[in-house]
VEXTORBA-187802 format. One line per 10 residues: number of its first residue (from 1); their letters; for each residue z, y, x of C-alpha. Coordinates in steps of 0.001 Angstrom, whole numbers. Example, Ala and Ser with C-alpha at 12.3 -4.5 7.8 and 13.67 -1.06 7.14 Angstrom:
<sites>
1 = AS = 7800,-4500,12300 | 7140,-1060,13670
</sites>
This chain:
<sites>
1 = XXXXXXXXXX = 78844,68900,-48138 | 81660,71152,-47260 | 83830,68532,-46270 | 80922,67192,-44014 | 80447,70080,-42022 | 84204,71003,-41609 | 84272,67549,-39942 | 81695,68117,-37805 | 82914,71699,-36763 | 86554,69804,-35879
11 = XXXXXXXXXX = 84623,66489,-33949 | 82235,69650,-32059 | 86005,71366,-31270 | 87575,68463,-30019 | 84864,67149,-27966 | 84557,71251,-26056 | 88513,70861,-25765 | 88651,66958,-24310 | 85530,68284,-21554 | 87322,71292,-20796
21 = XXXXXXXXXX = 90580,69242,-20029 | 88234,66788,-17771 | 87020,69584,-16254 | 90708,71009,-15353 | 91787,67813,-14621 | 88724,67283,-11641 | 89942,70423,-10304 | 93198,69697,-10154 | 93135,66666,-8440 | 90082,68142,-6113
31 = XXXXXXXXXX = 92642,70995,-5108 | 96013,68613,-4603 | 95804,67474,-1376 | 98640,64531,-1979 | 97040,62783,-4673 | 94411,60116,-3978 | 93027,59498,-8037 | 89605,60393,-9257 | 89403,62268,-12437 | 89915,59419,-14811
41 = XXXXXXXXXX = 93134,59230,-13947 | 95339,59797,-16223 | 98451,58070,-16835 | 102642,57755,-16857 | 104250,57579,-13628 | 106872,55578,-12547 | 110039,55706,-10329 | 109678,57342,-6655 | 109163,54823,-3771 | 110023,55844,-134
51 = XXXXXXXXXX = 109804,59905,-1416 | 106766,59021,-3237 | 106136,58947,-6914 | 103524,56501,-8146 | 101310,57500,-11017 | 99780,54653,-13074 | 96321,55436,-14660 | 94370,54179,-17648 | 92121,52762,-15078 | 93473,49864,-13298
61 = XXXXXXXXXX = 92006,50322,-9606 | 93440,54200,-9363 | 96930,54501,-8810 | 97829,58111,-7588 | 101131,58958,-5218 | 102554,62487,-5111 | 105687,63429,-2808 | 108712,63061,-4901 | 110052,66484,-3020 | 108041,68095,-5164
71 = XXXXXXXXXX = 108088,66513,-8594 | 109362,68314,-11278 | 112006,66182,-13451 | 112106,65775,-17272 | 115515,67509,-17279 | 114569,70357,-14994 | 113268,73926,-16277 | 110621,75139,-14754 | 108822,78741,-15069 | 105298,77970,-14942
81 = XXXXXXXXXX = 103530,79792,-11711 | 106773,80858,-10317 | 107659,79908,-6705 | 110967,79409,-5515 | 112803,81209,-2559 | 112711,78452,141 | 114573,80551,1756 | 118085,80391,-520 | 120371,77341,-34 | 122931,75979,1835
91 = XXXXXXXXXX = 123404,73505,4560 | 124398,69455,3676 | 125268,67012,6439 | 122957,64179,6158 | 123704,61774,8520 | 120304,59218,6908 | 117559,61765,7298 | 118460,63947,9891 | 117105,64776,12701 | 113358,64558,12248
101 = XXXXXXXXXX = 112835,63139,15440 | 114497,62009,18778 | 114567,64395,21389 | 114935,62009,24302 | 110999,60689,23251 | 109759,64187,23653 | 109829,63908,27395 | 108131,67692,27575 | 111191,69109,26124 | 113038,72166,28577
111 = XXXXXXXXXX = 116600,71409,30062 | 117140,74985,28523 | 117009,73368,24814 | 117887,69643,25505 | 122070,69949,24716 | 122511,65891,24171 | 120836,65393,27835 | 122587,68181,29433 | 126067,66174,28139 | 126667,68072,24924
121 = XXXXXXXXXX = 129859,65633,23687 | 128984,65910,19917 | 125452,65690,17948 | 126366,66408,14494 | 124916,69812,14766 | 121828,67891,14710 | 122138,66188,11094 | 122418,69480,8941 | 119767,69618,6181 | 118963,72647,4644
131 = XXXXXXXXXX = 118971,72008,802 | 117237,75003,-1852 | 119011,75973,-4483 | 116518,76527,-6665 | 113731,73709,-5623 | 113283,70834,-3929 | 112275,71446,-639 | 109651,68858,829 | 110420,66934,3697 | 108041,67865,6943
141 = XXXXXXXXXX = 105710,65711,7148 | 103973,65522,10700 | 101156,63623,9364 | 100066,66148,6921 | 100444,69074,8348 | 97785,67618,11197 | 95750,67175,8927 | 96140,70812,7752 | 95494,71568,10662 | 92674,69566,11555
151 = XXXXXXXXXX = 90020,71136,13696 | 92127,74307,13727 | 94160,76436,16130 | 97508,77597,15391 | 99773,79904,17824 | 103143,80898,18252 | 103437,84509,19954 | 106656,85799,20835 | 109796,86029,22994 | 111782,82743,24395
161 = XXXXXXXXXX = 113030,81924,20992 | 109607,81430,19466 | 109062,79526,22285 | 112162,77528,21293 | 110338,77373,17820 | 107040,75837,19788 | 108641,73160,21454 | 110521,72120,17980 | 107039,71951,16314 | 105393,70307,19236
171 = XXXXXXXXXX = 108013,67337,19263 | 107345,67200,15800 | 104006,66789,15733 | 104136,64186,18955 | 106608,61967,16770 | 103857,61799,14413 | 101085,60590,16563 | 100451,57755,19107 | 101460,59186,22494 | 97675,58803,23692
181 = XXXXXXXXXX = 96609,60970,21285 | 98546,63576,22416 | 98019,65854,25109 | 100980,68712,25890 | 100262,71252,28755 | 104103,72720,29636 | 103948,73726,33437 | 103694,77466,32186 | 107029,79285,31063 | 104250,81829,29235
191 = XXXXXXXXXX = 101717,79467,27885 | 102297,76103,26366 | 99869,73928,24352 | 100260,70926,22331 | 96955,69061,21396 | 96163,66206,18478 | 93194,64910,19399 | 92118,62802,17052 | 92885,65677,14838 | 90812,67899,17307
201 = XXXXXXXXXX = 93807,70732,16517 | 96328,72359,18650 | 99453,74627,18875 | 99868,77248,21124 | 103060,78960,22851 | 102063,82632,23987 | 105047,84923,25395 | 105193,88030,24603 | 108254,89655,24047 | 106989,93345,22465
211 = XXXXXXXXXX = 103710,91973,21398 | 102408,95345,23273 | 101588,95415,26999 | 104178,95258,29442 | 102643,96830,33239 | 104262,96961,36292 | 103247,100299,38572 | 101767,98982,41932 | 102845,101370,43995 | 106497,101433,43075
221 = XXXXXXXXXX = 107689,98516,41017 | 108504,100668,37655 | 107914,98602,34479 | 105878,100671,31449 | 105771,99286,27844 | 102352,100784,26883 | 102888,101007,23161 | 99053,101630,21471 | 97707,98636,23664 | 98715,94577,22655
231 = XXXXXXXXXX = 99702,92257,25270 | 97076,90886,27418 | 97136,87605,25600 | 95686,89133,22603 | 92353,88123,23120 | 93017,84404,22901 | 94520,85021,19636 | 91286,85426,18007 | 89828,82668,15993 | 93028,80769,15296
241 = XXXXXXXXXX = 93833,79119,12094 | 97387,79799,12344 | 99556,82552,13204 | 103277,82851,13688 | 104884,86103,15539 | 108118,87234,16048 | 109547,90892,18487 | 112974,92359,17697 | 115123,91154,20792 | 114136,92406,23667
251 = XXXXXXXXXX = 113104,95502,22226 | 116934,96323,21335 | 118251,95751,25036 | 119611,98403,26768 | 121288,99316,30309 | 120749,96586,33419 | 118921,94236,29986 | 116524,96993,29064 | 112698,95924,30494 | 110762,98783,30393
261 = XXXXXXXXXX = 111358,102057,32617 | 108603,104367,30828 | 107313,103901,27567 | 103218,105122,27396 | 101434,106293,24409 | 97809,107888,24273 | 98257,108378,28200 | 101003,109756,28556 | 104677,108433,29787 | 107755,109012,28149
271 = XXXXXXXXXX = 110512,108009,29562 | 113282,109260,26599 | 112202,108125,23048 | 114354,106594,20271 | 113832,103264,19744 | 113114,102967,16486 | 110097,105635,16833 | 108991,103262,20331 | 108666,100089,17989 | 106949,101794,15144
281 = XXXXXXXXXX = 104259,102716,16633 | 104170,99126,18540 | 104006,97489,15592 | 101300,99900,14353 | 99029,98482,17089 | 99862,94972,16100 | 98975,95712,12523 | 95655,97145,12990 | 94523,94904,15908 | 95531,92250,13238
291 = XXXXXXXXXX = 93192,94472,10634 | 90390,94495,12321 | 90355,90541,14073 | 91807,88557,11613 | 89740,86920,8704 | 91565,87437,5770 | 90715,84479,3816 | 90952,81805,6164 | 93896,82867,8395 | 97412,81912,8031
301 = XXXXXXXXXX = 99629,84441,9335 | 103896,84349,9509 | 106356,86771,10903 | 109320,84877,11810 | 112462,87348,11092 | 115080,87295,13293 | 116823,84735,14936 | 120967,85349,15184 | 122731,85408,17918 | 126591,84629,17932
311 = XXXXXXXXXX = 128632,86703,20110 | 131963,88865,20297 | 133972,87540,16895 | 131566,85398,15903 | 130743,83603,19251 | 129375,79778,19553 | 131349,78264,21846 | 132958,75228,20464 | 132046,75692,17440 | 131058,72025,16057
321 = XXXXXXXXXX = 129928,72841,12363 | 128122,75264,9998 | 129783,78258,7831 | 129758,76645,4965 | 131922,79155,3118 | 128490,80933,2228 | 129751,84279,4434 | 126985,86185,5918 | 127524,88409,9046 | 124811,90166,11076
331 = XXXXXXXXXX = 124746,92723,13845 | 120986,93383,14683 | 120290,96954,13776 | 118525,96705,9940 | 116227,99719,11641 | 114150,97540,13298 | 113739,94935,10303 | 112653,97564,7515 | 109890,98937,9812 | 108721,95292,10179
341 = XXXXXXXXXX = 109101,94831,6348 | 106919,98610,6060 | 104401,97452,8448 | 103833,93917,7166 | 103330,95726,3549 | 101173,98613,4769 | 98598,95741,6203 | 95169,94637,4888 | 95699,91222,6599 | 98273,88958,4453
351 = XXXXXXXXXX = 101428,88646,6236 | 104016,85928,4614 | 107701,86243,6185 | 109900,83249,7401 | 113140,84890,6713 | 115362,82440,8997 | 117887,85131,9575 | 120463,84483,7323 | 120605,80478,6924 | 120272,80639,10620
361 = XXXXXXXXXX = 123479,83143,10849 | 125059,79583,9337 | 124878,77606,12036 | 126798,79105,14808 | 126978,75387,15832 | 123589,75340,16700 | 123218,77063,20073 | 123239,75373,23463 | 126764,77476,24876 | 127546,75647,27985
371 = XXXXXXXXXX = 124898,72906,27942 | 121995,74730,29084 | 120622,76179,32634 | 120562,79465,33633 | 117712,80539,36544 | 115995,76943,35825 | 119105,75427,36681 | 121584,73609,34811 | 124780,74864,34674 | 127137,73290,37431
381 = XXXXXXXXXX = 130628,72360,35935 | 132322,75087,37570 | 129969,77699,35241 | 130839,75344,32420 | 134414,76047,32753 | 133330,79919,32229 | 131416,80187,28811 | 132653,83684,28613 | 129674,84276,31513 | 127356,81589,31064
391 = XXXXXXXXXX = 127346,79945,27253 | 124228,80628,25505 | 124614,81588,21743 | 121216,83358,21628 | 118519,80179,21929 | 119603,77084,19895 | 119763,72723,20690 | 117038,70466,20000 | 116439,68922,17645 | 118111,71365,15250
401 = XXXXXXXXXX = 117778,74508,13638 | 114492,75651,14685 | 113008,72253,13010 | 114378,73628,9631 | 112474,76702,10417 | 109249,74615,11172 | 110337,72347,8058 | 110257,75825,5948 | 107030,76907,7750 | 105032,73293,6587
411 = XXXXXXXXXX = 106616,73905,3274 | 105106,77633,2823 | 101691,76082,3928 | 102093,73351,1146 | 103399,75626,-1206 | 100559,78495,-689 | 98198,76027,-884 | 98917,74538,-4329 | 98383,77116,-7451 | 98538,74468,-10601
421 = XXXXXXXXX = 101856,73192,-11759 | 102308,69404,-10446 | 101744,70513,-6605 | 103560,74291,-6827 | 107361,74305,-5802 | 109047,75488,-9209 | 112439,76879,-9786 | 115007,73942,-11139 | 117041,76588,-13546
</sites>
């Protein structure tokens, strides 16, 4: 009678333990958005096909397919719930897969960015993948990150070099759709949209340099950076999906570059302040305007860090390929990054950093130098034959590097998105 009951006790076990696994397994494939199998699928998988892996199931009709990018391989180690640092790697040429897209089909594209068009001699700047080296980073995929996006806004609010990060997501999104179904509004230097519409989703350009209102003084033409107010743009902001910000540059200018005149806090000008203390309190506004108008659960939101630039020792011009000795060299004062790192921690609102600063510091390859316009004009060839004056080693070619960062950004969507072990990006050692 013993025995009896023991075996009931272990077939009453069992059958808790296989529904619990059912269960698990539901969820699982309910919250993977790359895998098309119903919950009696479960099976062995077999080699990757075109970057996708191909899971057969005990039930013939199911097959599921996962993006290899992010399969984890017999031989590799993983730590279970750890995510890597997509941010660690190095650069490898890849002449197959790179770029993500040709430029000369993205007819919206600015003569500021387009280096092959404005006669740029060389394009292997353009076929430089940025490999982990601790994961597999997934390829962007234009297709799903629509779909991520679907019925959604997302906007990109910043200075000319998140604008150069707009039109590197727009053409990437464009190369994934029919042209009819797109829709991209560029007549604006300040406001920029690209629309899916089949995906009823769009992306949105908004400059704005300090994030913080910039006013000119009607009567006599001084410019005041009003510090405890946002940018006038603010209120379209609200309600998107999506957020990706960036201020540093312009906020670091000084002499004939420097913007403002007067600085104004709580009503009152200032016209000496250190700049440090100016920002701070700048990005104080941002935070708690961000506090107070951004739902917490459903919105995105990304601080791009900052984007090099490559003057003085380090300067662009013809330069033809990446640092690949690993050396790191920066000159924008740390000052203004640890009070965004302070402010982004001090926030109710989840902030996740794109830290493009250093593989970007890489690829002093990257920027436009010569090839570029200055006023809305390209350069003539007698300003070409002075890149001491006129080269540009602040904003960077397209295609290339800011589609890595846009790569990186898709991949910190996918990889916040998935929490259970076959869709998470793991560490390889």
């Amino acid at each position: 009678m013993d025995t009896v009951d023991g075996r009931w006790r272990i077939c009453i076990l069992l059958s808790f333990l296989g529904v619990t696994f059912l269960v698990f397994h539901a969820k699982h494939i309910h919250d993977n958005p790359f895998s098309f199998s119903s919950p009696r699928s479960i099976g062995f998988s077999i080699a990757p096909i075109n970057n996708f892996t191909f899971n057969l199931t005990s039930d013939p009709r199911t097959i599921t397919a996962t993006p290899s990018s992010i399969i984890k391989t017999k031989d590799e180690q993983k730590e279970p719930g750890a995510k890597c640092d997509i941010f660690q790697g190095k650069w490898v040429y890849d002449s197959k897969s790179s770029p993500l897209y040709d430029g000369a089909r993205c007819p919206f594209l600015s003569d500021q960015v387009t280096c092959r068009r404005n006669q740029r001699p060389d394009s292997h700047y353009e076929r430089w993948n940025w490999e982990g080296s601790q994961c597999n980073i997934p390829r962007f995929n234009g297709t799903d990150m629509l779909e991520r996006l679907r019925g959604k806004r997302m906007i990109i609010v910043g200075d000319s070099l998140n604008r150069n990060q707009w039109e590197s997501l727009a053409c990437l999104l464009y190369s994934s759709v029919p042209s009819s179904e797109a829709r991209v509004s560029v007549k604006s230097s300040t406001h920029k949209i690209f629309r899916a519409k089949s995906y009823n989703c769009s992306v949105e350009f908004y400059w704005s340099p300090f994030l913080v209102h910039l006013e000119t003084n009607s009567i006599n033409g001084s410019k005041v950076l009003v510090l405890d107010r946002l940018s006038d743009s603010a209120r379209r902001w609200r309600g998107a999906g999506v957020m990706v910000f960036n201020t540093g540059h312009w906020w670091v200018h000084r002499g004939k570059l420097q913007v403002w005149d007067f600085l104004k806090y709580k009503g009152k000008l200032v016209q000496n302040m250190e700049m440090e203390e100016a920002f701070k309190r700048a990005m104080k506004t941002w935070a708690s305007w961000m506090d107070r108008n951004v739902n917490k659960n459903g919105t995105k939101v990304f601080f791009r860090s900052i984007s090099p630039e490559h003057k003085g020792e380090f300067w662009c011009h013809n330069v033809t390929e990446p640092a690949l000795d690993g050396s790191y060299h920066t000159t924008f004062p740390k000052s203004i990054t640890k009070i965004v790192e302070k402010t982004m921690h001090s926030m109710k609102t989840p902030v996740k950093s794109l830290s493009i600063t250093r593989l970007s510091e890489y690829r002093r390859d990257g920027h436009p130098t010569v090839y570029t316009t200055r006023g809305g004009k390209l350069l003539t060839d007698e300003q070409r034959k002075k890149p001491e004056v006129y080269a540009d080693c602040s904003h960077w070619c397209l295609p290339g590097v800011p589609d890595t960062w846009n790569r990186l950004l898709y991949a910190s969507m996918v990889q916040d998105s998935h929490e259970d072990e076959s869709s998470s990006l793991y560490k390889t050692t």
